[in-house]
Backbone as a printed PyTorch tensor [residue, N CA C, xyz], in Angstrom:
tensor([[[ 86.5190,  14.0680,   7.0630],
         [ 87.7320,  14.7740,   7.3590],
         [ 87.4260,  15.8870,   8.3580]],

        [[ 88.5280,  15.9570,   9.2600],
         [ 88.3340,  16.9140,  10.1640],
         [ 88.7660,  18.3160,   9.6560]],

        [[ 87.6750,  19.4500,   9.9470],
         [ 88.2220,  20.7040,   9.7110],
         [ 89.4690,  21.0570,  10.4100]],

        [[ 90.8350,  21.9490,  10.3060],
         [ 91.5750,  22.4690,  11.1650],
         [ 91.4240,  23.1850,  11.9260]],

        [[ 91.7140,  23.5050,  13.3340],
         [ 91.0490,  24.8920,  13.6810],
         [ 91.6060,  25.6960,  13.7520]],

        [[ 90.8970,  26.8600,  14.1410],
         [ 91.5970,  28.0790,  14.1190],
         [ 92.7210,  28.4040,  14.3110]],

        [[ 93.0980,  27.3620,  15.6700],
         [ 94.3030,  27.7410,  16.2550],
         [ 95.5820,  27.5210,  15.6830]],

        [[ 95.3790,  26.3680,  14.9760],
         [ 96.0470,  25.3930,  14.5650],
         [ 97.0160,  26.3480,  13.0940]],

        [[ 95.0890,  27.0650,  12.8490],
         [ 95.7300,  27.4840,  11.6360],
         [ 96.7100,  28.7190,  11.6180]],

        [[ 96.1680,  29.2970,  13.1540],
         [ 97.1320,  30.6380,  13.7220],
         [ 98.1950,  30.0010,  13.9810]],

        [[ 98.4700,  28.8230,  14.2840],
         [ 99.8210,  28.1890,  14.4840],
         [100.3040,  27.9990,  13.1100]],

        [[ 99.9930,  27.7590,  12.5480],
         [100.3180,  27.5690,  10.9220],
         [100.7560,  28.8320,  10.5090]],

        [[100.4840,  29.6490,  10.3970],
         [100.2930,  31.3140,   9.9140],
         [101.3730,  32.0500,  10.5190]],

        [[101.6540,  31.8100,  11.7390],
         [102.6870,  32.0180,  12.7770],
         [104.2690,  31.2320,  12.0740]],

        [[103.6130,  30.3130,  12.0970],
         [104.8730,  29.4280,  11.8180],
         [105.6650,  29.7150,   9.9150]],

        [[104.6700,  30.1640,   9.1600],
         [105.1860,  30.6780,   8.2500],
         [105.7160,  31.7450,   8.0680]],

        [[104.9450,  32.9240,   9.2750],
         [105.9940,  34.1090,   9.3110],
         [106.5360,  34.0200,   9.7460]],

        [[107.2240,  33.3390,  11.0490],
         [108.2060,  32.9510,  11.1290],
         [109.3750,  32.1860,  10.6110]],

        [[109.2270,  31.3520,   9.4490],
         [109.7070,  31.1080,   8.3780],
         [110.2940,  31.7590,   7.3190]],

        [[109.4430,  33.1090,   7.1450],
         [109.7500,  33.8720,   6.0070],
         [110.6880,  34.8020,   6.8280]],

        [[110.3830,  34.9870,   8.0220],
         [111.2580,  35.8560,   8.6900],
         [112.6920,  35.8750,   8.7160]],

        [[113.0290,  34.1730,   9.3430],
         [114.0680,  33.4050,   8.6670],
         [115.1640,  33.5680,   7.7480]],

        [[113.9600,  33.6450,   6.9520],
         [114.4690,  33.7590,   5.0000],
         [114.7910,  34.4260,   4.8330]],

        [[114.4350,  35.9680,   5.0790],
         [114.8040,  37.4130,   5.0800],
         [116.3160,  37.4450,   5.6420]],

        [[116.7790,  37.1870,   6.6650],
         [117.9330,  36.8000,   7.4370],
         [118.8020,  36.4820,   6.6750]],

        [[118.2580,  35.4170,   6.9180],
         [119.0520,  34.5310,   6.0200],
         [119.5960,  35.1170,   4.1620]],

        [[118.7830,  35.6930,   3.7340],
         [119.2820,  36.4080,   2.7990],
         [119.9980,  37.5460,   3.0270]],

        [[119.5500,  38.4650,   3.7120],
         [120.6190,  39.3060,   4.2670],
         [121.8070,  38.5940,   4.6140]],

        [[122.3870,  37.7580,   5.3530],
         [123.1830,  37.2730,   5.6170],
         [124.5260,  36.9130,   4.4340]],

        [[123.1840,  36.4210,   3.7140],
         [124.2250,  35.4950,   2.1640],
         [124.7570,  37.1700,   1.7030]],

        [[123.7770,  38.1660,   1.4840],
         [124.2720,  39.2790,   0.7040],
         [125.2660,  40.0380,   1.1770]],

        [[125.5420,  39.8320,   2.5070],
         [126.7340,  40.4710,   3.3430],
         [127.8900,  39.3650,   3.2190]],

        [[127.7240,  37.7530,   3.1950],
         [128.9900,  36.6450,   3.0070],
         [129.5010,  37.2440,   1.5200]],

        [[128.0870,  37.5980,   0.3200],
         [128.9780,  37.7060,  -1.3100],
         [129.4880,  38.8080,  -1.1260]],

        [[129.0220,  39.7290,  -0.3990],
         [130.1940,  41.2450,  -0.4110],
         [131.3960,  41.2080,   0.5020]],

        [[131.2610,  40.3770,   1.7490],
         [132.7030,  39.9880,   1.9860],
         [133.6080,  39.0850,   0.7970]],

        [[133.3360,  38.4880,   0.3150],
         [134.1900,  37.7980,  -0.6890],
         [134.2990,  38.3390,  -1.4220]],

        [[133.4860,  39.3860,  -2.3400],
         [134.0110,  40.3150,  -3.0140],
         [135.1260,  41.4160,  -3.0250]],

        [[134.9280,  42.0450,  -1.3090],
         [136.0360,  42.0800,  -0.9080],
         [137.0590,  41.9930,  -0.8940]],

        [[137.6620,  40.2390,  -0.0700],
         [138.1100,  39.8100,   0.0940],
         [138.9980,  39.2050,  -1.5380]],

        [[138.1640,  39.1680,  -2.7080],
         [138.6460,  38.7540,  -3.4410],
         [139.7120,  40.2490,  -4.4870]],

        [[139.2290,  41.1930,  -4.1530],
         [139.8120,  42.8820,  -4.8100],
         [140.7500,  43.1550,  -3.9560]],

        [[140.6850,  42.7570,  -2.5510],
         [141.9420,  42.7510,  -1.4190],
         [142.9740,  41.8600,  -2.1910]],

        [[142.9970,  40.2850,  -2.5000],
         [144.0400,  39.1360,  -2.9350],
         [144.2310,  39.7860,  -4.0210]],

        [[143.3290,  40.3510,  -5.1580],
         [144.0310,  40.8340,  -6.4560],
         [145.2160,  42.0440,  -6.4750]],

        [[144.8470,  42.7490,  -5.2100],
         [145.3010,  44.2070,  -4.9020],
         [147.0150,  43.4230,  -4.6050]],

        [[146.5920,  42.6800,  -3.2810],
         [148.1070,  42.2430,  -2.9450],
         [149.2030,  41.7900,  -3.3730]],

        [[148.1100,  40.6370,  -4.6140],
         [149.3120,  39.8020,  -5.3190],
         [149.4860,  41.3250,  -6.5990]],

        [[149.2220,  42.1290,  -6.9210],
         [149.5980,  43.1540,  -7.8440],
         [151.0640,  43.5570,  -6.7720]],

        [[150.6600,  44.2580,  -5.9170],
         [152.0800,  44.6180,  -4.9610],
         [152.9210,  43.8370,  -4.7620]],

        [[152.6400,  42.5580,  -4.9080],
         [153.6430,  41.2030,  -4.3960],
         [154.2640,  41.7790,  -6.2870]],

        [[153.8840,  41.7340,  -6.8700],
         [154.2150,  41.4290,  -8.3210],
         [155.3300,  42.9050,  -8.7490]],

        [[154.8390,  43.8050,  -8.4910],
         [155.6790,  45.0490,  -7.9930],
         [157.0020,  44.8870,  -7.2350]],

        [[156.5140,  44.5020,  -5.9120],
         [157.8840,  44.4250,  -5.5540],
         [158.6480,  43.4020,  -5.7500]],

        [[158.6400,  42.5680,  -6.6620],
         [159.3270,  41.7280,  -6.8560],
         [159.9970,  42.0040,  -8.3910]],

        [[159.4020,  42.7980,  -9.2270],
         [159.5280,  43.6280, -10.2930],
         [160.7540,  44.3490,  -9.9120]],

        [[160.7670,  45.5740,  -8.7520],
         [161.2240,  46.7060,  -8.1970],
         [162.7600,  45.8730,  -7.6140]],

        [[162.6470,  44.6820,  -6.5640],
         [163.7310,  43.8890,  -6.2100],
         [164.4090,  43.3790,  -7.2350]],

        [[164.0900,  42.9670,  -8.7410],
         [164.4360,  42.4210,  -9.9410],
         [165.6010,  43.9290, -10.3150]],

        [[164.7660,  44.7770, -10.5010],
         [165.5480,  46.0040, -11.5350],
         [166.7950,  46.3650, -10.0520]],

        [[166.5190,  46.6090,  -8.5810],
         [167.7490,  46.4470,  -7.8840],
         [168.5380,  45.8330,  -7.5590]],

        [[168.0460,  44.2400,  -8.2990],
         [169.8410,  43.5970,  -8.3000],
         [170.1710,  43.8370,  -9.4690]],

        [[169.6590,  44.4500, -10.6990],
         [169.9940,  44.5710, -11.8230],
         [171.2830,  45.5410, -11.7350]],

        [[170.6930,  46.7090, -11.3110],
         [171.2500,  47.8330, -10.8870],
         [171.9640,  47.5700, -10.0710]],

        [[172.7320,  46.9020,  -8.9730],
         [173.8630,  46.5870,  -8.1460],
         [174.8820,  45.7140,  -8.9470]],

        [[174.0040,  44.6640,  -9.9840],
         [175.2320,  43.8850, -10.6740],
         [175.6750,  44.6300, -11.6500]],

        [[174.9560,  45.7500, -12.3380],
         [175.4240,  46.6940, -13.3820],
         [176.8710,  47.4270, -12.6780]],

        [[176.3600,  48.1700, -11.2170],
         [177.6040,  48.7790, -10.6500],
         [178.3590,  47.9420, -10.2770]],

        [[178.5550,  47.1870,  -9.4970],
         [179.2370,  46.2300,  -9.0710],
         [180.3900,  46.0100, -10.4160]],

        [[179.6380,  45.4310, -11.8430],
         [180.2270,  45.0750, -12.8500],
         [181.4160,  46.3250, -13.3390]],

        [[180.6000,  47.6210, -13.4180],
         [181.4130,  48.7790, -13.6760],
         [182.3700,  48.5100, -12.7180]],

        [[182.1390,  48.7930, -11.5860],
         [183.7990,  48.7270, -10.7320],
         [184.3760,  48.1170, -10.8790]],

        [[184.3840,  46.9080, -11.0690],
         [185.1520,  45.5790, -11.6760],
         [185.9350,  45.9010, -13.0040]],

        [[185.5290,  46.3270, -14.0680],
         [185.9260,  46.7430, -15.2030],
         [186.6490,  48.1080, -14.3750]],

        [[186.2630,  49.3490, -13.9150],
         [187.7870,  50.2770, -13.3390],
         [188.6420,  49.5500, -13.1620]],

        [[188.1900,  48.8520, -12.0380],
         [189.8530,  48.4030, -11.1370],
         [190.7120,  47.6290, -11.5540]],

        [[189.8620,  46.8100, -13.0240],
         [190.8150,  45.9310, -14.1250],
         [191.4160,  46.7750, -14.6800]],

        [[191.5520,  48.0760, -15.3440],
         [191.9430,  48.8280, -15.7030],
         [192.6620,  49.7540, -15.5600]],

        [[192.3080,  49.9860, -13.8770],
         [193.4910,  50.6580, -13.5090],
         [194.4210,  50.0750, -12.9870]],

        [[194.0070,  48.5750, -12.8420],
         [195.4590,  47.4760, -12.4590],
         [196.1120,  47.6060, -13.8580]],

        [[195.8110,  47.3890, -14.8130],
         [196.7110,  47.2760, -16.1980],
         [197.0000,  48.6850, -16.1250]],

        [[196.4630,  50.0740, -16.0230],
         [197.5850,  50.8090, -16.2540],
         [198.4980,  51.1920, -15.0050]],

        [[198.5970,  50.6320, -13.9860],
         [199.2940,  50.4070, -12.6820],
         [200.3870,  49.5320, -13.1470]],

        [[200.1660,  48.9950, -13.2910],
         [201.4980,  47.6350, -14.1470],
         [201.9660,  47.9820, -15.9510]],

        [[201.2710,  49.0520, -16.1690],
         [202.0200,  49.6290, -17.2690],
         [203.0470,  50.6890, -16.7300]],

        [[202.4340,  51.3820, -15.7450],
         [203.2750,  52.6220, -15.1560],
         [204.7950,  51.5760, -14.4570]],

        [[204.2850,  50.8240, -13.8560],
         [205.5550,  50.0990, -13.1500],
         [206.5280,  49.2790, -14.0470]],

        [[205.5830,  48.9930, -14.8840],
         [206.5190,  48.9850, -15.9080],
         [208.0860,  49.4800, -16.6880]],

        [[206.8850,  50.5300, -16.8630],
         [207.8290,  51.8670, -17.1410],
         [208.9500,  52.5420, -16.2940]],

        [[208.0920,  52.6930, -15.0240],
         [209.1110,  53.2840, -14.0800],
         [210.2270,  51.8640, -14.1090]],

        [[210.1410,  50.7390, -13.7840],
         [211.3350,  50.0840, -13.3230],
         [212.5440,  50.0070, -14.7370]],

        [[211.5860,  50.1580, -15.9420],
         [212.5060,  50.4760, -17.6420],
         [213.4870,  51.5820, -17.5160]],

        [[212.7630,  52.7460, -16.7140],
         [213.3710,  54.3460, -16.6420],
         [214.3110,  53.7980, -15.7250]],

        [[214.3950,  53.0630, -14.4470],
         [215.4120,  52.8570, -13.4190],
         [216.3060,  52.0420, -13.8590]],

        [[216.0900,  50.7150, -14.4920],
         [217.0750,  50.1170, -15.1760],
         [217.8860,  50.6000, -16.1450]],

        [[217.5940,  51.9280, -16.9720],
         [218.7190,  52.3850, -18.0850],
         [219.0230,  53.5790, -17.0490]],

        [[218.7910,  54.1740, -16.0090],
         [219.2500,  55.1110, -15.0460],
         [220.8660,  54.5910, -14.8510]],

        [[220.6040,  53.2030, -14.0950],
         [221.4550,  52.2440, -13.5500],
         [222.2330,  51.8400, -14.3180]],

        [[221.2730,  51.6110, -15.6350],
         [222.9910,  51.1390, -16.6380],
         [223.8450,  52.4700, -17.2820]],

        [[223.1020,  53.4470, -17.2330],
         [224.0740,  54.6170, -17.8160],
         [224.5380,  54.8590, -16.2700]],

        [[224.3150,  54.6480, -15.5150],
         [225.3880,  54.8160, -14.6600],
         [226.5180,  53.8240, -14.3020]],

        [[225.9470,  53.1250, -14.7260],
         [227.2570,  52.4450, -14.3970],
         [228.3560,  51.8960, -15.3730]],

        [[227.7820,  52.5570, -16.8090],
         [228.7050,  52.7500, -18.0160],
         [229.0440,  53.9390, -17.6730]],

        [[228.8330,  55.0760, -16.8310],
         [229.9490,  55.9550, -16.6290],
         [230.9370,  55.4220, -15.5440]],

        [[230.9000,  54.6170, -14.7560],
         [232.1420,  54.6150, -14.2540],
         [232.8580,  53.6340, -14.5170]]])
């Protein structure tokens, strides 16, 4: 068997630190991709919380518009019935106006 030589083996030696060098990188790399996704993943939790909020917040303001909305509805039923009670009345008061007047002559 042939010995390796020196060079070969400085090529060898070379070529593994350059390898490990690599690796180093390359791990740095991965440890900066898991902290972007970590990130990235406390960003999507953050948003869909606000998505969940305002859709909460839009819920209680149509609540609150059909509540008023409903109230006015109930006034104006109410003050139509006592609008047509008053006219009522008034045209009762004009009709015995009219008939005592016209049993006086």
């Amino acid at each position: 068997m042939i010995a390796p030589s020196p060079l070969s083996r400085e090529q060898i030696q070379k070529r593994v630190e350059s390898l490990q060098q690599e690796n180093r990188v390359l791990k740095m790399e991965l440890e900066t991709y898991r902290l972007r996704v970590k990130t990235l993943q406390e960003e999507n939790r953050a948003l869909r919380q606000v998505s969940v909020n305002i859709q909460a917040k839009a819920e209680q303001e149509e609540e609150f518009i059909s509540n008023t909305l409903l109230k006015k509805i109930q006034a104006l039923k109410k003050e139509k019935e006592t609008l047509a009670l008053n006219y009522e009345q008034e045209e009762e008061c004009l009709t015995n106006d009219l008939s005592r007047k016209l049993n006086q002559v």
